[in-house]
C-alpha positions in Angstrom: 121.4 105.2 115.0 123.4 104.2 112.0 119.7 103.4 110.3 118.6 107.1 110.8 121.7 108.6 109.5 121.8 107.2 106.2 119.7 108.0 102.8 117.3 106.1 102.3 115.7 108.0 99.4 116.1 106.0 96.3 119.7 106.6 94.1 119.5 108.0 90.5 120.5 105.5 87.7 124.3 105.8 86.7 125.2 104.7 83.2 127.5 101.6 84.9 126.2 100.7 88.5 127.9 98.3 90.4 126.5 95.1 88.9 126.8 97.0 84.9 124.8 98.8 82.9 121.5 100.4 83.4 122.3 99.2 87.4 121.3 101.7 90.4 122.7 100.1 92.8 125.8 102.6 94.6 128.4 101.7 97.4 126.0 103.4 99.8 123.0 101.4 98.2 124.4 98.3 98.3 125.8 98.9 102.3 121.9 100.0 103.0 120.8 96.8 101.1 123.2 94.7 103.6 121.3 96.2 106.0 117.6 95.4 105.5 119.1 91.9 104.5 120.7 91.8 108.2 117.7 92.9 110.0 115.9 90.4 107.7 118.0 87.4 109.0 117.4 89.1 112.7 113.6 88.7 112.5 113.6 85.7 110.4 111.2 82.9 112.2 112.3 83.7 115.4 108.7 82.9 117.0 110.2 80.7 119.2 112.6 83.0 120.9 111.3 86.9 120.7 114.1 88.6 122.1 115.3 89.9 118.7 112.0 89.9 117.1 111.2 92.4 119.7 113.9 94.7 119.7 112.7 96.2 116.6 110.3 97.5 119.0 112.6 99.0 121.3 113.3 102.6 121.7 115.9 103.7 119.5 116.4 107.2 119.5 118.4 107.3 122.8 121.0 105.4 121.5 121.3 108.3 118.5 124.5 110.2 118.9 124.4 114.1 119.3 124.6 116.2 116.0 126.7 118.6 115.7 125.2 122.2 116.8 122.5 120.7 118.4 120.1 120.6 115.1 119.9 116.8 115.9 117.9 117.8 119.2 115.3 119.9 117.2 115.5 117.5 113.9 114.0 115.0 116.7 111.3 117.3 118.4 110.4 117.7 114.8 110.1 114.5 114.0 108.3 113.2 116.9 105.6 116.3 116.8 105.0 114.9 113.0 104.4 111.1 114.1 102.5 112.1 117.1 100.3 113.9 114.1 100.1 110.7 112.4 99.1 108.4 114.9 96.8 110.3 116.9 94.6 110.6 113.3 95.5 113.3 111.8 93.5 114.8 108.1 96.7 113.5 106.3 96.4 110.3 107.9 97.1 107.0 105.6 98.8 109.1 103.0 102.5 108.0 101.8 103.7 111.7 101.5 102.8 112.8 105.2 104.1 109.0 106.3 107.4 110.4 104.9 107.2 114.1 106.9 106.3 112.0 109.9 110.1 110.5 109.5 111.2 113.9 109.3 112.2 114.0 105.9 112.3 117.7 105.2 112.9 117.9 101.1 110.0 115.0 101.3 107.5 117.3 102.9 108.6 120.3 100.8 108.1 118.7 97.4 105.1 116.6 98.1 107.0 113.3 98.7 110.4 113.4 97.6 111.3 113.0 93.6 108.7 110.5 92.1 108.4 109.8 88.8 104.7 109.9 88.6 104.4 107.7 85.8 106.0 104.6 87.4 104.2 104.8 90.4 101.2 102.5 91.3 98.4 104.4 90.8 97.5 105.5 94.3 93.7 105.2 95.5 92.0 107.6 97.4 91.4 105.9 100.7 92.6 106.0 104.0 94.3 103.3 105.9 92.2 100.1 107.6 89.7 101.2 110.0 90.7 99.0 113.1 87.5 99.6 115.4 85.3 97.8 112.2 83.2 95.4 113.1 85.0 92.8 111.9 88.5 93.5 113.4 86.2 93.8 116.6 88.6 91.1 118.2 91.7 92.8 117.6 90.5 95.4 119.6 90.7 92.8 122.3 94.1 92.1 122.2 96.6 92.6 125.1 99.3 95.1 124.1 102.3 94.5 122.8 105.9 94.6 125.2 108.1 97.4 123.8 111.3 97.0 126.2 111.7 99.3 129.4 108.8 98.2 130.5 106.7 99.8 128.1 103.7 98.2 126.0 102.4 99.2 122.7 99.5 98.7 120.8 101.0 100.6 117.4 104.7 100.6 116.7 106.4 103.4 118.8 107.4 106.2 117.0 111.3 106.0 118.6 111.4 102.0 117.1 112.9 100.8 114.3 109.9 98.9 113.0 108.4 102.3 112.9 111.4 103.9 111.3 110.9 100.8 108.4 107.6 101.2 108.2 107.9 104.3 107.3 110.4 104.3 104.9 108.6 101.5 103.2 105.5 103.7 102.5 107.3 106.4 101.4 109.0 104.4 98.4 107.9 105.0 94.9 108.1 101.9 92.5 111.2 102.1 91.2 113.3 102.8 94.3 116.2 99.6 95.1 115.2 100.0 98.7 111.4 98.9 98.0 111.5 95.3 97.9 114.1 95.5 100.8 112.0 97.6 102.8 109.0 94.8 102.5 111.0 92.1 103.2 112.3 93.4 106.3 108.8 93.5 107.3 107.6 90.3 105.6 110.1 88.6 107.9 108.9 90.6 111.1 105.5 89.7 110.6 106.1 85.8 109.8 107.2 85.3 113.6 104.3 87.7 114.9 101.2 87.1 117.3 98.3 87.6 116.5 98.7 91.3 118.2 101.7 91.6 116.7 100.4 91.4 113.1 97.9 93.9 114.3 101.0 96.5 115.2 101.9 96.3 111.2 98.3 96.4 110.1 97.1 99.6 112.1 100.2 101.5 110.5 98.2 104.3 108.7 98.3 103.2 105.1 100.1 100.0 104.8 96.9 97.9 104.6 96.3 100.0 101.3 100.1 100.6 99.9 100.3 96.8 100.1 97.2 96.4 97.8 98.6 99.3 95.5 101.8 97.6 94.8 100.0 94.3 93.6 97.1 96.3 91.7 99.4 98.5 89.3 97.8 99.5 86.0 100.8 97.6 84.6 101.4 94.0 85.8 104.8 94.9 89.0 107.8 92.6 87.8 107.9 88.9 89.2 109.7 89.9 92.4 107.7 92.5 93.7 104.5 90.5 93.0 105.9 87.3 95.1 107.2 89.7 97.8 104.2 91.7 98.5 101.5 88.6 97.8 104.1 87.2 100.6 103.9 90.0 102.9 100.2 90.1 102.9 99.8 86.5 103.5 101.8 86.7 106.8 100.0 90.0 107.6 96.5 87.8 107.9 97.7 84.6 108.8 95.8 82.6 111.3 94.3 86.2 111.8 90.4 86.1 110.8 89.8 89.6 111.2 92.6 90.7 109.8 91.8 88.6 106.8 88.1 90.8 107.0 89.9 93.5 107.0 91.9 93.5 103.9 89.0 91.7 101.7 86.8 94.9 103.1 90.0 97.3 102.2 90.0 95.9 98.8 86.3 95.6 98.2 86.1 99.4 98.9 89.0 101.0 97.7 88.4 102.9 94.3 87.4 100.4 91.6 85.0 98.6 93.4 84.2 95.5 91.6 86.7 95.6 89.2 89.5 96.0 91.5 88.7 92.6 93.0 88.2 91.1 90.0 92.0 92.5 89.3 93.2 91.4 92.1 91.7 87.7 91.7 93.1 87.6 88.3 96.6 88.6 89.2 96.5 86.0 91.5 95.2 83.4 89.1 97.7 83.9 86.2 100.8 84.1 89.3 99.7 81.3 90.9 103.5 80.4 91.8 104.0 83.8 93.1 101.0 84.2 94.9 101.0 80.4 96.7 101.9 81.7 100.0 99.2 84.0 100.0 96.8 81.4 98.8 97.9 78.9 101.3 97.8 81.2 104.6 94.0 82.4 103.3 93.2 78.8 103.6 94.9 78.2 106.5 92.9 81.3 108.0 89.6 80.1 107.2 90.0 76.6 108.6 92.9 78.3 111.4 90.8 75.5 114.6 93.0 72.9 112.2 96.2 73.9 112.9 96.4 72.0 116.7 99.4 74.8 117.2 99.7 78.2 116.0 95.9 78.2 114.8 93.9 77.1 117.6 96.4 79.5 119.7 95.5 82.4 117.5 91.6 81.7 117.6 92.1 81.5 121.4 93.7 84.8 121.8 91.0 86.5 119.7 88.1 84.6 121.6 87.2 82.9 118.4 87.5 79.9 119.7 87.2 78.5 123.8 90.2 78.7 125.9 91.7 76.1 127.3 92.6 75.4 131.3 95.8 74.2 132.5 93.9 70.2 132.5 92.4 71.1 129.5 89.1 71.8 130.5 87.7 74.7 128.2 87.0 77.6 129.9 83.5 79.0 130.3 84.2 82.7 129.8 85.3 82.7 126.1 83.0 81.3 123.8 83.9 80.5 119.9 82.5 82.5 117.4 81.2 80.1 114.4 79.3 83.4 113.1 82.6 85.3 112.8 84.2 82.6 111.0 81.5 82.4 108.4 81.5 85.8 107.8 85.2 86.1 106.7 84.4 83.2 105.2 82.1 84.9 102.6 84.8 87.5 101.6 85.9 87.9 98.5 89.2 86.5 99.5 88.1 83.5 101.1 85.1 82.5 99.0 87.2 82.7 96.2 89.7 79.9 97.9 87.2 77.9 98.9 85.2 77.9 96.0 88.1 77.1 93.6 89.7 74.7 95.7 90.3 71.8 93.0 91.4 74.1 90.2 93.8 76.1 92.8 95.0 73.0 94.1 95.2 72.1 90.3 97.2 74.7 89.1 99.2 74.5 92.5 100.2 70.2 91.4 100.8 71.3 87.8 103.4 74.6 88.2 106.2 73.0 89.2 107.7 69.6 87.6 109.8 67.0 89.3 112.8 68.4 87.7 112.2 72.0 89.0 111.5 70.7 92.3 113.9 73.0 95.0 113.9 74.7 98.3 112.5 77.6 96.5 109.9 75.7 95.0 108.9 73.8 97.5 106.1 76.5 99.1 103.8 75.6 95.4 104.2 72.1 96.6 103.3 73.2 100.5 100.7 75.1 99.8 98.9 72.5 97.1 99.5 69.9 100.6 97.9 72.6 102.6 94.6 72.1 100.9 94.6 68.4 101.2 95.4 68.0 104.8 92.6 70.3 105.6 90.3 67.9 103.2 91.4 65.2 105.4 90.6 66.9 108.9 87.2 66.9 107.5 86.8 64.0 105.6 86.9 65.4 102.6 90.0 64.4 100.9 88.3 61.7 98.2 85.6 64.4 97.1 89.1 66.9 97.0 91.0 64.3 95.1 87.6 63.4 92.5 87.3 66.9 91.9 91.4 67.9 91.1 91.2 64.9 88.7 87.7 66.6 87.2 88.9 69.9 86.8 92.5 67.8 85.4 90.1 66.2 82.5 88.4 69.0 81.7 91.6 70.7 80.8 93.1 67.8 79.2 93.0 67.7 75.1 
């Protein structure tokens, strides 16, 4: 495939790129960035109709031409013995540098992970990808494989997909590389028109629970765009998800840093608040998932969170809601910290974009600030919402 045959590792900086100075973009880079922007536009909410969405899924490999002398035969066998290694839970499991042998990047695996500048990496943390048999992904387990075309089913990304392929590549990037934010998107888009088990696919990737966190805990604050673009990624990662939502506040909670890497991570999102809005909207939307009558309730149903439904309506007998479940996420970091802060989210949500600056882009501030207040109102809560946003609006006020 096309995707397989070009480099993906990242381009050195030329003096005069194509878009000027201090650019690193290249003819080849900017072909490769088509691309991911293509395969973006494939996946795009297409929830309705998963014909595309699901042939990133598909088996790819057979449609690879031959290399010449045969070494793309053994360059395969390599390949697939080293993601075989990482998916069955091998030692190196979780870690970026093995995700990139796994790919069969060669010069990766010699040097340790390809040509990194170490200091402009995210510091990485030592801990290994999200445990999916945990307690509280104990649902997930549950879930009814995935279709994977010729009649397959999958309950990780196949090794021979091109999901697999991006994910990865994606792991593999250091900080600095033109493909990163690319790379994310592609799978920010996948995972907005996902399933519950679909979202579980991404998640159980070894590593990419954690890589995600890395890229929005860096020592030094990431630039605007890969702060919105991984905030975004994660949101759709846990959306209408409960356990996945468990799972990343237990990820974060014990990666290295304990305490203080929450409180990091609650202060990044605090002082981006425009940035992180998606994210803060789909945690809320998680919590209170039974009051969405759509994509919520459906989610809760697959993951027996919440009673199925007959064909008359009658709920079924057999699956019983979990209310326990629910307030255990609930008292995550992650979602206590929503839920707590409500008024001064919803707050700072009202106040961080004005009426002139009011656009397509900015519209997902506004959404998410709405969000909180037709939840209030399924509960009968949207006066105490409103008295406490103009509280928290006169305590601020000189």
């Amino acid at each position: 495939a096309m995707f397989d045959r070009l480099d993906w590792s990242p381009p050195p900086v030329p003096h005069h790129g194509q878009h000027g100075a201090g650019c690193s973009c290249s003819p080849q880079s900017c072909l490769q960035m088509q691309l991911l922007r293509t395969l973006q536009a494939l996946c795009e909410k297409d929830s309705c109709t998963v014909s595309y969405h699901r042939l990133l899924l598909h088996p790819i490999s057979k449609r690879s031409p031959p290399s010449e002398g045969g070494s793309g035969a053994s360059s395969s066998t390599a390949s697939g013995a080293a993601t075989g290694a990482v998916l069955s839970g091998s030692p190196t499991e979780g870690k970026p540098d093995h995700v990139a042998a796994a790919i069969g990047w060669e010069t990766a695996g010699e040097n340790g992970g390809g040509e990194r500048d170490e200091g402009e990496v995210c510091e990485a943390d030592d801990t290994d990808g999200m445990d999916v048999s945990a307690p509280l992904c104990a649902p997930c387990n549950n879930l009814p494989a995935v279709p994977c075309g010729e009649g397959r089913s999958c309950s990780r990304p196949p090794e021979d997909s091109l999901l697999y392929r991006i994910l990865s590549l994606l792991l593999q990037q250091p900080s600095n590389s033109v493909y990163l934010l690319g790379l994310a998107s592609c799978v920010h888009k996948w995972v907005q028109a996902s399933t519950v088990a679909e979202q579980l696919l991404v998640a159980r990737f070894p590593g990419f629970i954690e890589f995600v966190l890395r890229q929005l805990l860096c020592e030094e604050m990431p630039p605007e765009p890969q702060l919105q673009v991984f905030f975004d990624l994660l949101a759709e990662l846990l959306k209408f998800n409960p356990p996945l939502l468990a799972a990343v506040q237990q990820e974060l909670q014990l990666g290295k840093g304990g305490p203080a890497r929450v409180q990091l991570f609650l202060e990044r999102l605090g002082t981006n608040i425009v940035d992180a809005s998606i994210f803060v909207q789909c945690v809320v939307l998680t919590v209170n998932a039974e009051a969405s009558p759509h994509r919520g309730k459906k989610a809760l149903q697959d993951l027996g969170l919440l009673p199925a439904e007959g064909a008359e309506g009658q709920v079924a007998q057999s699956s019983a809601p979990s209310a326990d479940s629910i307030a255990t996420i609930s008292a995550g970091v992650l979602a206590s910290h929503v839920l707590t802060n409500r008024a001064e989210l919803v707050h700072q949500l009202m106040g961080a974009v004005s009426v002139s600056e009011v656009s397509v882009e900015t519209m997902c501030v506004i959404n998410a600030a709405i969000v909180f207040f037709v939840i209030a109102e399924s509960r009968g809560e949207r006066d105490q919402l409103l008295q406490q946003v103009a509280s928290v609006a006169g305590q601020g006020a000189p």
